[in-house]
N, C-alpha and C positions, 0 to 999 in steps of 0.2 A: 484806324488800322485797315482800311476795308479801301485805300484808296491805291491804285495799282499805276505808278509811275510809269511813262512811258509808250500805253496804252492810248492808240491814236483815234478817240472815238469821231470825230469829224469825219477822218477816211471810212468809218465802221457806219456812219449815218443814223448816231444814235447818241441822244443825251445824256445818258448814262446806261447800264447795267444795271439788269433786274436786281432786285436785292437778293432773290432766291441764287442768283449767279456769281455776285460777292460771296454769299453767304454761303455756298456751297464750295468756293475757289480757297476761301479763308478756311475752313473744314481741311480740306484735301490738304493744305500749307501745314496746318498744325497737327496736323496726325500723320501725317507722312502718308496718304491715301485716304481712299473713301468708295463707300458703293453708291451713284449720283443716282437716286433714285426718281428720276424726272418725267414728269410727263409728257408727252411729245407735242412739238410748238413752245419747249418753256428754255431755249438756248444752250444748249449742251454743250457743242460744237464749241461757242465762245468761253463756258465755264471754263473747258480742260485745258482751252487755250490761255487765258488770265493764269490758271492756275501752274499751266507748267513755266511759263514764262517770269512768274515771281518767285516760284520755286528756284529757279536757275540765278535769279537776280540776285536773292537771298542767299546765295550758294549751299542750299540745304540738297540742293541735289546739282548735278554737271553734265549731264546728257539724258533729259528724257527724250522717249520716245511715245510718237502717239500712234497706233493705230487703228483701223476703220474699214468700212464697206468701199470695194472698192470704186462701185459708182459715189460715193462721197469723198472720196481722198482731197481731188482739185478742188474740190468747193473750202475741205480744209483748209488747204496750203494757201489758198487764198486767203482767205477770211482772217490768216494766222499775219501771211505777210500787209494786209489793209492794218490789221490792228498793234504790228509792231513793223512796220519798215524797216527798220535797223536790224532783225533778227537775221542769225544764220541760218535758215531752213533745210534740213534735205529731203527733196520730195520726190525719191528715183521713179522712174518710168516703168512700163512693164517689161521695154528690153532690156533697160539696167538688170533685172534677175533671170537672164538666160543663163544657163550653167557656163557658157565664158564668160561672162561680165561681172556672176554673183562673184567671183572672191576676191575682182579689185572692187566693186562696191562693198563688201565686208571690211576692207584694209581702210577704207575711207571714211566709213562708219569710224572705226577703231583710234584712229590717227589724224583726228581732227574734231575740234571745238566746238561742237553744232550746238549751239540753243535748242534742237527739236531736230526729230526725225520724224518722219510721216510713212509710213507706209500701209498697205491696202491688209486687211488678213489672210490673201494668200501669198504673200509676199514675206511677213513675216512667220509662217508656216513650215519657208524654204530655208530660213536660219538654223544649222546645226544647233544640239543644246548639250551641256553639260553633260557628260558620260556618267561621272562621279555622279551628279544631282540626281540624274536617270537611277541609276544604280540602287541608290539609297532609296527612294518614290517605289521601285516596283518591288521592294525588297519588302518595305512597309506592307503592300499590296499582295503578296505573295503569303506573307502572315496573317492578314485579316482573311484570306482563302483557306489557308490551312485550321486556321480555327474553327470557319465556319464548316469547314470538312469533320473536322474532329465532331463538333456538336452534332451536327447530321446523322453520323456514324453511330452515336451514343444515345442516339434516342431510336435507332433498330428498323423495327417492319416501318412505321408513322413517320415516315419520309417520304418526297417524290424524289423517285429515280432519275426524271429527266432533270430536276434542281441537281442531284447529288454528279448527274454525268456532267454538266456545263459547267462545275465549280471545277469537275477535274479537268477536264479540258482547259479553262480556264488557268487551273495551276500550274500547265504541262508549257501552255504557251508562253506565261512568265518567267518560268524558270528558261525555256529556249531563250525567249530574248536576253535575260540575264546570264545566261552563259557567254553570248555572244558581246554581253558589255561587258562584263570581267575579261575576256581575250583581249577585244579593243585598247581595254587600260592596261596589260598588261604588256603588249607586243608596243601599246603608243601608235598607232596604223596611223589617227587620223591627227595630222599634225597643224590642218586647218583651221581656222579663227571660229571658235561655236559661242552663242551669247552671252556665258559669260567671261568670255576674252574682250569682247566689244566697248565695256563701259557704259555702260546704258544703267543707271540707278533709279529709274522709274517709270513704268510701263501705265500710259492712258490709254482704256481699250474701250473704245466706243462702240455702241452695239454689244456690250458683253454675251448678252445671251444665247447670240451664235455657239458660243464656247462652253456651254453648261452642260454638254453631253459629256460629264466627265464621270469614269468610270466608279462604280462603288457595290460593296457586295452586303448581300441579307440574308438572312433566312426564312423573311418573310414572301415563299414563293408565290401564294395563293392569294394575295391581296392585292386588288384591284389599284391602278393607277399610281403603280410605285415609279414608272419611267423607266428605259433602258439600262439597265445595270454594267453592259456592257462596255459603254461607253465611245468617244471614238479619239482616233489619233489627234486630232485637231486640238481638242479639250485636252487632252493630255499633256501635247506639246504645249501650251499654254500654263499648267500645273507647273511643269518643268522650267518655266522658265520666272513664274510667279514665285518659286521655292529658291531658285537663285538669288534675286534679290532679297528675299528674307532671309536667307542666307550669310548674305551679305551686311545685313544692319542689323541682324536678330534681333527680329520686330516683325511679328505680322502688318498687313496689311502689302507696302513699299508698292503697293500696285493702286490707280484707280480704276473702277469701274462704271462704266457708265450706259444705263439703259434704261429708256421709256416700262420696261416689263422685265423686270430682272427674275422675277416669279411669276411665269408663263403658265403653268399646264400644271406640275406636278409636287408632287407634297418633297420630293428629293430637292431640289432646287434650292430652298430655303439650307439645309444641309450642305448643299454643293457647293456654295455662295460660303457657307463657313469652312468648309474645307479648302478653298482658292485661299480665302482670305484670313482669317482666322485658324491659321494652325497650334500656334502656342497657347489663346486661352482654351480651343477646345483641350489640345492633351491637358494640361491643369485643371480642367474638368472631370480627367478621365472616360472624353467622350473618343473611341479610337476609331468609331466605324458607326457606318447609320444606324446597325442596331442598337448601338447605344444611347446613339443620340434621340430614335425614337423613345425607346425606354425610356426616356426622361422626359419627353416633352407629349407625347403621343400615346393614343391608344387605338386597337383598334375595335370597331362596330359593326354589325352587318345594317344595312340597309336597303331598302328599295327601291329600284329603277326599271328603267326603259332596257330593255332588250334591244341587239342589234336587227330583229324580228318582232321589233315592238310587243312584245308578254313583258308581264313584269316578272323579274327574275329580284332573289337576295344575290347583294355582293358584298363583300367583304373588302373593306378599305380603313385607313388612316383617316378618319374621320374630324375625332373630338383631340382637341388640343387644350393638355391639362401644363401649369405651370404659366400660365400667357402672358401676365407680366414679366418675369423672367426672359420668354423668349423674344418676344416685342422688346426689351429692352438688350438681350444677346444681336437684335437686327438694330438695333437704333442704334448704337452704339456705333456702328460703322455706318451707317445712310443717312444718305442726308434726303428725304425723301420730302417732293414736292408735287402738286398737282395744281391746273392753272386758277380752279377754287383759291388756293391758298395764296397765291398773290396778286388777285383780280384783276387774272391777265383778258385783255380783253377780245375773247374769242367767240365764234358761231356758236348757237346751241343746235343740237343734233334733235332735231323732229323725228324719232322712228315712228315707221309704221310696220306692222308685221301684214305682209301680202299675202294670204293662207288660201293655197290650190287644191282644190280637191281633186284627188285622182282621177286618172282615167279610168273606165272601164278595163280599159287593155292591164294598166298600172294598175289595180285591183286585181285583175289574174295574176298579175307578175308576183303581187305583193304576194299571196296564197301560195305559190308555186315557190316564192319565196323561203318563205316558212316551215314548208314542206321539206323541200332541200337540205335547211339547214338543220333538220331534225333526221332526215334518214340521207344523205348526202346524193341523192339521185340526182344526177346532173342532166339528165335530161329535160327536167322539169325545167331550168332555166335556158335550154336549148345549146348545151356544155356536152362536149363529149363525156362519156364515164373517167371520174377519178382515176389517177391513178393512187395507190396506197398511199405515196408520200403526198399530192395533193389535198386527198382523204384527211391526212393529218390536220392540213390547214383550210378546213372546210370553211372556220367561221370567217379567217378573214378572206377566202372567195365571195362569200355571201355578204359579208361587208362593202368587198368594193362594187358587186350587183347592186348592192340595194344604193350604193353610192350615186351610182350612175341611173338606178328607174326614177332617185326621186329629182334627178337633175333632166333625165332629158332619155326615153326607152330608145331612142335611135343610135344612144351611145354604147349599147348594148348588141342591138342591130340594126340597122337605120332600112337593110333591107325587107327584113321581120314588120319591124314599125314603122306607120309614116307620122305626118305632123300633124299637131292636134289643135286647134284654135284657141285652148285656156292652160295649155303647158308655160311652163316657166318662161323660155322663148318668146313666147306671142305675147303674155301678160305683162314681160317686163320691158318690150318693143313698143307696146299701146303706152304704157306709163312713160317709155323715155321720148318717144315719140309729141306727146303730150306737153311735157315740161320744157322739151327743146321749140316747140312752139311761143310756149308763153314764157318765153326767157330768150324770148330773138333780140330784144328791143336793146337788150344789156351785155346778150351775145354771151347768157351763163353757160357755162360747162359742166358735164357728167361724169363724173367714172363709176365703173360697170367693175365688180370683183366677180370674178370665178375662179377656181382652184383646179375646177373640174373639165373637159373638155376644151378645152386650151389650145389654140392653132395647133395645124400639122397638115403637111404636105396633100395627104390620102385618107378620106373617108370621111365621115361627119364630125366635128367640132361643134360645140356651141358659140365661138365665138364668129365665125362665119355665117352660121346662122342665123344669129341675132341680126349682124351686119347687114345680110339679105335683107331682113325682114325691113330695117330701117329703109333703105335704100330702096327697095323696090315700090313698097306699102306705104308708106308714108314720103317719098321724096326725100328722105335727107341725102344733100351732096355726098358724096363720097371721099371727098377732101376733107370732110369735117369730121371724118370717122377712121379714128387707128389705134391699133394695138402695142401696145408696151414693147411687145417682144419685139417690132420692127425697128426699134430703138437702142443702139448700142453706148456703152456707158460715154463715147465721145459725141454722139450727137443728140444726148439726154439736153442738154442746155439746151436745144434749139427748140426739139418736144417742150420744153417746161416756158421758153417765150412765148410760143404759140398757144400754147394754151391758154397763158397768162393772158395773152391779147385779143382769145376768143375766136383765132383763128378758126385753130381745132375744136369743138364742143364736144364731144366724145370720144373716150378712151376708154377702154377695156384691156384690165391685166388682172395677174395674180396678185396673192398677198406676197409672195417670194419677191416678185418685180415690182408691183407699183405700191406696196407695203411700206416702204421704207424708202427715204429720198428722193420723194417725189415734191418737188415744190411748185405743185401748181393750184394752189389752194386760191388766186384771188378773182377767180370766176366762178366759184363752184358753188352750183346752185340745189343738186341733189346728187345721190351717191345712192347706188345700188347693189345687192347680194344675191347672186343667184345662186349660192351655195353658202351652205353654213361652218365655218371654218372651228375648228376643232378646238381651239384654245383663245381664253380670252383676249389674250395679248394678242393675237391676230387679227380678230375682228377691232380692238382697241386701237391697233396700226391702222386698219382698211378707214377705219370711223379721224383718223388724223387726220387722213389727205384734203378732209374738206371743213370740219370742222375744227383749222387753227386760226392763229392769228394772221392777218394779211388777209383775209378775206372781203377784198371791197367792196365786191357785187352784192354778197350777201348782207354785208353792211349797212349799205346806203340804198339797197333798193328793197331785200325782204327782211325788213323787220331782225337783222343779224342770226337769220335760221338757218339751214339746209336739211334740205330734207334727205333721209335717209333708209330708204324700203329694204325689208328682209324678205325674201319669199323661200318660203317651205311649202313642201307637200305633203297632204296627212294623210297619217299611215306611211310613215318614210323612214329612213334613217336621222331625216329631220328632228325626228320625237328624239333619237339617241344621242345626236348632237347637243341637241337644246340643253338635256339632260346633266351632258357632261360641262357643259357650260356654267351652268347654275353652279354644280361640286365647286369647281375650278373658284371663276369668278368671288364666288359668296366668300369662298376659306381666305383668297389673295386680300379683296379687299378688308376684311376681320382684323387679317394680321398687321394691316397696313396702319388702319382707324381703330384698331382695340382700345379702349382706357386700362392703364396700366394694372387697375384697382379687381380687373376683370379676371378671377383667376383660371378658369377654361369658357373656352367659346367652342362652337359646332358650328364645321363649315357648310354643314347639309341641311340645320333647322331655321336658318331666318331667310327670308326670300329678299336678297338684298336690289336696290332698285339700281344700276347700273344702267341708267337707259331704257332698258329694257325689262318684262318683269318677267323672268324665265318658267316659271310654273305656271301662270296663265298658258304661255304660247305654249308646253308642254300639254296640258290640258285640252285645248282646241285642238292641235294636230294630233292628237291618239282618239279622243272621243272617250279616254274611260279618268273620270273626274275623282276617281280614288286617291290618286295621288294629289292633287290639286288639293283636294280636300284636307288629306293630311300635310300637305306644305300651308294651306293658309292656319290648318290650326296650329301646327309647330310655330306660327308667326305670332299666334296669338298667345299661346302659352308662353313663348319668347317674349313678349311687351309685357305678360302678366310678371312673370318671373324677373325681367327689370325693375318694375314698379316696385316687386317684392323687396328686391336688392337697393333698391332708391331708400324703402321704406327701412331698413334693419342700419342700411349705411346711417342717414339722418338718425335712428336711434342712435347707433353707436356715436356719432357726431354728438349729439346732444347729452351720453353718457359721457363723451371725453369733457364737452363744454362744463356740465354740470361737477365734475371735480374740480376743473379749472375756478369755474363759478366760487365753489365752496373755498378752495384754499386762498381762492383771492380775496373771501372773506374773510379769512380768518385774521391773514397780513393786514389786509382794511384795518378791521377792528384792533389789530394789537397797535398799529399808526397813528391810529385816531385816541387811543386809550393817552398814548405818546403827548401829543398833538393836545389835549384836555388837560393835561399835568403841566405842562410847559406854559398852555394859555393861561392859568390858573395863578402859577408865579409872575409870569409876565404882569399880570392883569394887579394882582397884589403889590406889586415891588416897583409899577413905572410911577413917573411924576413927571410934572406938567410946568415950565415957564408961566411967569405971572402975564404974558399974552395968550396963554394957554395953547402953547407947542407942544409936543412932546421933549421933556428935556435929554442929555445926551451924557449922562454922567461916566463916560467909558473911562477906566484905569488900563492903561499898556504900560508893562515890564518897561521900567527904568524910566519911565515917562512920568516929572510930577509938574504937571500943568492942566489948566483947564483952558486954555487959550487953541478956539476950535481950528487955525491957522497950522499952528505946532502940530498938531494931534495931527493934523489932514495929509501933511507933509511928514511928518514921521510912517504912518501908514504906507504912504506913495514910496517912500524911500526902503520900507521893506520889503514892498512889493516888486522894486527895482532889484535888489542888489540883496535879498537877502536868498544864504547858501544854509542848507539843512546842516546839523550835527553831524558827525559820520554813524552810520547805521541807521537815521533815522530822516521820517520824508515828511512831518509835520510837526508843528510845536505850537503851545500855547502862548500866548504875547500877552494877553488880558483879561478882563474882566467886563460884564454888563449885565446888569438885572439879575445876576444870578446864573449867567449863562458864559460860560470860556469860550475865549476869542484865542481861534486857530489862524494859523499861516500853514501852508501846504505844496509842496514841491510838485508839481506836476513835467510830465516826461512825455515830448512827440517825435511819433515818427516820420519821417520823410527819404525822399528819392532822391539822388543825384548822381549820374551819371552811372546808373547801375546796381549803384552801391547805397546801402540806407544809413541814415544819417539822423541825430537825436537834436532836436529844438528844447530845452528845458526854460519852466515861468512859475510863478508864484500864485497862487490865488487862496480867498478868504473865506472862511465860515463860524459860525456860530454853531455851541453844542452846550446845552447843560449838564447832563449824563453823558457815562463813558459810549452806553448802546443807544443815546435817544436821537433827537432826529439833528439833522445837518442842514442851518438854515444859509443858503447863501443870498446873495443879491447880486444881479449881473453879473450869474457868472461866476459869481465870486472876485470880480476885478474891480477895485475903483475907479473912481473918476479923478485919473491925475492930471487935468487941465484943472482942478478948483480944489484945491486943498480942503476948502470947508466942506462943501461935500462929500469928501474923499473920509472927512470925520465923522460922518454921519453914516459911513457904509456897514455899520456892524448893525447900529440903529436899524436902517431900513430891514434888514438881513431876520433879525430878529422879528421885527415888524409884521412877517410874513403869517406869524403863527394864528391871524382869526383867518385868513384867506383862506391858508391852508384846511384848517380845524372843520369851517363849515364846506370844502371840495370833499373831505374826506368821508364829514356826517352825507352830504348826498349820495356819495359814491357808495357808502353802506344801506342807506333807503333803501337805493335801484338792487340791489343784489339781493335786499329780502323781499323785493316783490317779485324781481324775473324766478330767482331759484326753487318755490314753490309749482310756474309752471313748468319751469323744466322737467323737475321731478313728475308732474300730469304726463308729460308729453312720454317719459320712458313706460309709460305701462298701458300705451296705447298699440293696440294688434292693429297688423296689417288685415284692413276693413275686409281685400276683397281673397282674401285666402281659402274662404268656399268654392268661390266661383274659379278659381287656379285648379283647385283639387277634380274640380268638376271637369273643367278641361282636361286635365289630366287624366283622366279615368275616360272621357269620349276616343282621345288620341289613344292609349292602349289599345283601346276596343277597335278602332278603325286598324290598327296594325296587326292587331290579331286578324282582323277579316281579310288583309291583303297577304298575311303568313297561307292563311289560309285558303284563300284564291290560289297561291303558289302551290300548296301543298295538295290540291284538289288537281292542277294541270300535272303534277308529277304522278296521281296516283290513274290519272288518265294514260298516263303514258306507260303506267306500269304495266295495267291491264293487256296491251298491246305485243308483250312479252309474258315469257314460260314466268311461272313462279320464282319467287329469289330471287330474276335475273337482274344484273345489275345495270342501273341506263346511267350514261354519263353523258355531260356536255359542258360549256362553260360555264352556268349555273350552280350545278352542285352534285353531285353523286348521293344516289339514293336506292339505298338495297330497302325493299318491303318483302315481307315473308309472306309463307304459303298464305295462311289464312285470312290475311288482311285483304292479300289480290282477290280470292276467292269470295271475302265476304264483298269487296267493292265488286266485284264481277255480276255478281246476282239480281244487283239493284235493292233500293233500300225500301223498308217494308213502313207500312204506316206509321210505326213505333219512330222507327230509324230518321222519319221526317221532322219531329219534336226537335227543339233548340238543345235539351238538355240532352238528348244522346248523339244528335251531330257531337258535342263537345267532347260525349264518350269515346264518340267514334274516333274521332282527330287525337284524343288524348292517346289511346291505343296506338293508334299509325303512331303518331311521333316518340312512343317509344318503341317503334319497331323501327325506326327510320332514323339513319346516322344522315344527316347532311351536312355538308361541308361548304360554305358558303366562301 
């Protein structure tokens, strides 16, 4: 089934098809969709291609459409037309969708037979969509607001106001559009082609993740890392037109999906991805809205992190995911999820190094002034005119993108303030590319340079001119050998991706936006650089493609199949906050990816998983304060304690399922064998023996009076042929032997032909002394009707069976009373090291109680610095301390007050004078 007619691999330059690309094309066929969960370098491009194209063959669908980035469209439309010649493609241009052109290219869409459409995503952006679909989606959407309105309302003062003002605003603007879509359908205004007039029955959307900003509402405002709620048109129109199609066959899915990182950044994603796709099981679940859907699968936790001011602050996030099997299996059910591990594709391995800068002197003022700022908002301290109130509002992310830009480069701040400093990220990663483009002239390897952060531009400093200087003037590299992504338009991308190919070019520097994705210049690439730390794993996962896929020959054939791949941070940066978010992200994606089913909650915040990189070390180095370290390696450890635990109770219970098994199998044993001793016992009394001392053959069969072994043998074969059961009945007795009745038995098979199943009926023979006792056959029960004398001896042999059997059964009873004794040992054995768990457990409290306590020590610092009672807020937590608390902390603590056991007083007191909100 897996073989795909048509499919010209010769033109494609390829022996076959990955089987993860069969195997994923074959998925998409039979479920009417799929979400292609692939890793990038494992052939996407061709899966969706195989797949819509057998889909169309099959006539299970009649016009899909695929679309894509628009720097990948050509490379599709190619790749579609190499591997199917024959097919109808339409691949419109970017002037086909000008608003004259769009609605004779809609009519042509609509009015002709295409095997495949192609278009870029913002092309298909520009397709009107269903009024009615709209209608219905923002209606849904306008009820899950007003609920969540309603609940807000009913729970009084214990609300935020700015949550309760954005749900109404939010409801105001639903309803405006939705008036203006009930006029629309009413008046009929638009009497234009929208998609679904087009005929399009299945939508490949490559790169899905573009589109996951789709809208959804909570009431969880105060939790950290829930992703934009807000949503945007783009994802929407996309909902809109994914709900047409299920519409249409009333059946989720009807859509593929397809992306390297379909679960990017945030805990909504996994949720978004079932709401695209999965609409009908979720309502059957009763799941109508994320809050539900968390309530079922999630909970939340506070924990500790990195500050965007590096202090460790609690936050409060979707942490622990309870139910795992469940939802590993609600995501497996639709993905077909692949990594190039899993099919031993053979690609680079990524040598990271982490490049750890230590600040400047000046970058140490900043960081201070930093800090400072973001505590009392003075903008002078970072050389910022004074706030304005609504500025004020958005203090932290000013001081975010500050501290953005000190740990990338302080020139980007001011460049006439700061000048350059010899061990800044610049100079450090100019000596390293410098270096490597040296000892990789011979093979003519190539680099690419990521930055997110100072990025060309006409006026003022960039990082990326800077760098460029540095190479160029300090070390001599040509100037030919050095260009930026951005000089690169999606038509003269091919030529960038030869040159580079051929070593022309050896350095390039882009973004993850630009050179993130569709970049195929992987077969020179010898190291890959980061001089900024990208925000989500899937980013940095993209940047780490470009050079560690397959196709990479230099690295191949000359280093040992590695590239090297340097991160640089600067500590004491927003680096620490990056890292941090990283570790969340990453740790929870890969969990839900790799879970074992058996696993019923995982924490995406306690195992320090190794993705390359080990995020808690680099965390640790870049801040200098090893509290956290500490408690991420011990969470790792108590993690491997608490598996082994789980290894150990599973294996019991294994061995308590074995041990019944064990038991009943003995019991069946012993009542067979009991069988089996009665039967040898008659047999053994009642046979007789030929004067050459044969076994003699004395069988009586119904209506047979003969001893002529000839007759017998051929009477047998003849019933075997042609004999039809009684009606109501599917065996019968025919004879006699040792005391044992000879059966005939109607046997009934099924088979296939041409659709339709069909019955084969045959005969076959046993021996039984008792009605319940055992059933001896021989071959099967078939004789041997090439020899009639044989064919007479079939009951003989049949019987014969009984010492074979007798003594398989006595061993098979031995072995079971000597394993099920140790079985029974084995259930009353503890888990050995369940002190040493308890023990860890009891250090890890303690360290979190010291880091609660670190926190609660910076908040009662900050109190002091304010009148009594007053209340300090920030993005951490709100903390009202009363008169006396301020006052006793104000004083300083007296010898007494230094003892362990009245700190604990102390802190116990504060924390019940102290609400926080984490």
């Amino acid at each position: 089934h897996l073989n795909f007619p048509g499919l010209d691999k010769k033109a494609l330059g390829i022996d076959d098809l990955y089987s993860s690309q069969k195997n994923a094309a074959w998925r998409i066929i039979q479920n009417r969709g799929a979400l292609v969960d692939h890793e990038v370098g494992l052939g996407k491009t061709l899966t969706m291609i195989v797949a819509a194209q057998e889909m169309k063959r099959l006539k299970t669908i009649h016009k899909p459409m695929i679309i894509a980035l628009k720097a990948n469209v050509d490379q599709i439309a190619e790749t579609y037309r190499k591997a199917y010649p024959a097919a109808k493609i339409l691949a419109p241009g970017q002037n086909d969708f000008t608003p004259s052109e769009r609605v004779r290219l809609l009519h042509e869409i609509k009015n002709n037979n295409w095997d495949c459409i192609i278009l870029t995503h913002d092309q298909f952006g520009k397709i009107p969509q269903s009024p009615e679909i709209q209608k219905a989606i923002l209606q849904v959407e306008l009820e899950n607001i007003q609920r969540d309105l309603d609940t807000l309302r009913d729970l009084g003062g214990d609300i935020s106001k700015k949550m309760l003002k954005g749900l109404e605003i939010r409801k105001n603007n639903l309803e405006g559009k939705l008036k203006e879509l009930v006029k629309d359908v009413e008046e009929k205004k638009d009497q234009g082609i929208n998609f679904k007039d087009m005929g399009i029955d299945h939508l490949f959307v490559d790169e899905s993740h573009k589109f996951k900003n789709l809208t959804f509402t909570t009431r969880h405002n105060r939790v950290a890392g829930l992703g934009n709620m807000e949503g945007s048109q783009k994802a929407l129109n996309m909902l809109f037109a994914v709900r047409t199609l299920q519409e249409k066959f009333d059946a989720d899915l009807c859509a593929t999906f397809l992306s390297g990182t379909p679960i990017s950044n945030s805990l909504t994603e996994m949720y978004l991805i079932f709401k695209f796709l999965r609409p009908k099981e979720m309502q059957r679940q009763l799941i109508e809205n994320f809050d539900a859907w968390a309530a079922v699968f999630a909970k939340k936790t506070t924990d500790f992190e990195f500050s965007v001011t590096n202090e460790i602050v609690a936050k409060e996030r979707f942490r622990h995911f309870i139910k795992v099997p469940e939802l590993a299996m609600f995501y497996n059910e639709i993905t077909d999820y692949k990594t190039a591990k899993h099919i031993n594709l053979d690609k680079p391995d990524l040598q990271e190094t982490l490049v750890n800068i230590k600040p400047s002197e000046q970058q140490q003022e900043f960081i201070k002034n930093l800090m400072a700022f973001a505590k009392t908002g003075n903008a002078e301290l970072i050389g910022r005119a004074k706030l304005t109130p609504k500025e004020d509002l958005g203090r932290m992310l000013i001081a975010t993108n500050y501290a953005k830009k000190m740990a990338a480069d302080l020139r980007l701040i001011d460049e006439r303030r700061y000048g350059d400093h010899p061990d800044n990220k610049v100079n450090t990663a100019a000596r390293n590319i410098a270096r490597i483009f040296e000892e990789s002239t011979k093979h003519k390897g190539t680099q690419i340079v990521f930055s997110d952060i100072g990025t060309p531009k006409p006026a003022g400093f960039n990082m990326y001119d800077a760098l460029k200087e540095k190479l160029i003037r300090d070390f001599n590299i040509p100037a030919n050998q050095i260009t930026y992504i951005h000089d690169w338009t999606d038509r003269r991308k091919p030529e960038l991706f030869r040159k580079m190919n051929r070593g022309e070019i050896r350095i390039l520097l882009g973004s993850t936006e630009k050179a993130g994705t569709g970049l195929n210049v992987q077969q020179r690439v010898v190291a890959m650089h980061h001089l900024d730390i990208p925000w989500r794993p899937s980013d940095l996962g993209q940047r780490n493609g470009r050079g560690g896929r397959q196709g990479n020959k230099v690295a191949k054939e000359h280093y040992d199949n590695k590239v090297q791949n340097f991160i640089y941070a600067t500590e004491q940066s927003l680096d620490n906050y990056k890292f941090n978010l990283l570790k969340n992200k990453e740790t929870f994606i890969a969990q839900m990816k790799n879970c074992e089913l058996n696993v019923r909650t995982i924490d995406e915040g306690s195992i320090d998983e190794k993705s390359g990189m080990n995020f808690s070390e680099y965390i640790a180095i870049l801040s200098g304060d090893t509290s956290l370290l500490e408690k991420s390696k011990l969470e790792k450890k108590v993690a491997v304690m608490e598996s082994l635990k789980t290894i150990h109770f599973r294996e019991v219970s294994r061995n308590r399922y074995g041990l019944e098994n064990m038991q009943n199998e003995r019991q069946s044993t012993s009542v067979t064998l009991n069988k089996l001793l009665s039967d040898a016992e008659v047999y053994k009394n009642k046979l007789l023996f030929t004067d050459d001392g044969a076994k003699a053959n004395p069988i009586q069969l119904s209506g047979l009076k003969t001893v002529d072994a000839e007759v017998i043998g051929n009477h047998i074969i003849g019933l075997y042929r042609d004999w039809l059961p009684p009606a109501g009945q599917q065996e019968q007795k025919i004879g006699s032997l040792y005391g044992f009745g000879l059966y005939i038995k109607r046997n009934r098979e099924t088979y296939e032909v041409n659709g339709s199943y069909e019955y084969r009926f045959s005969n076959s023979f046993f021996a039984q002394r008792e009605a319940d006792g055992i059933r001896y056959t021989f071959n099967d029960g078939l004789p041997n009707i090439d020899n009639p004398k044989l064919a007479a001896r079939h009951f003989l042999n049949a019987i014969d069976r009984v010492e074979s059997l007798k003594d398989k059964y006595q061993s098979k009873l031995n072995e079971l009373d000597r394993e099920i004794p140790k079985v029974e040992k084995l259930l009353q054995k503890p888990f050995a090291q369940e002190k040493e768990l308890e023990q860890m457990k009891s250090e890890l409290a303690g360290l979190e109680r010291q880091i609660s306590i670190k926190i609660q020590e910076n908040q009662l610092k900050q109190a002091q610095e304010h009148l009594g009672g007053a209340v300090i807020e920030n993005d951490a937590a709100i903390v009202q301390i009363a008169n006396a608390t301020t006052q006793a902390a104000a004083r300083g603590p007296t010898a007494e007050e230094v003892s362990e056991k009245h700190q604990e007083k102390m802190y116990g007191q504060m924390r019940r004078n102290t609400r926080m909100k984490f």
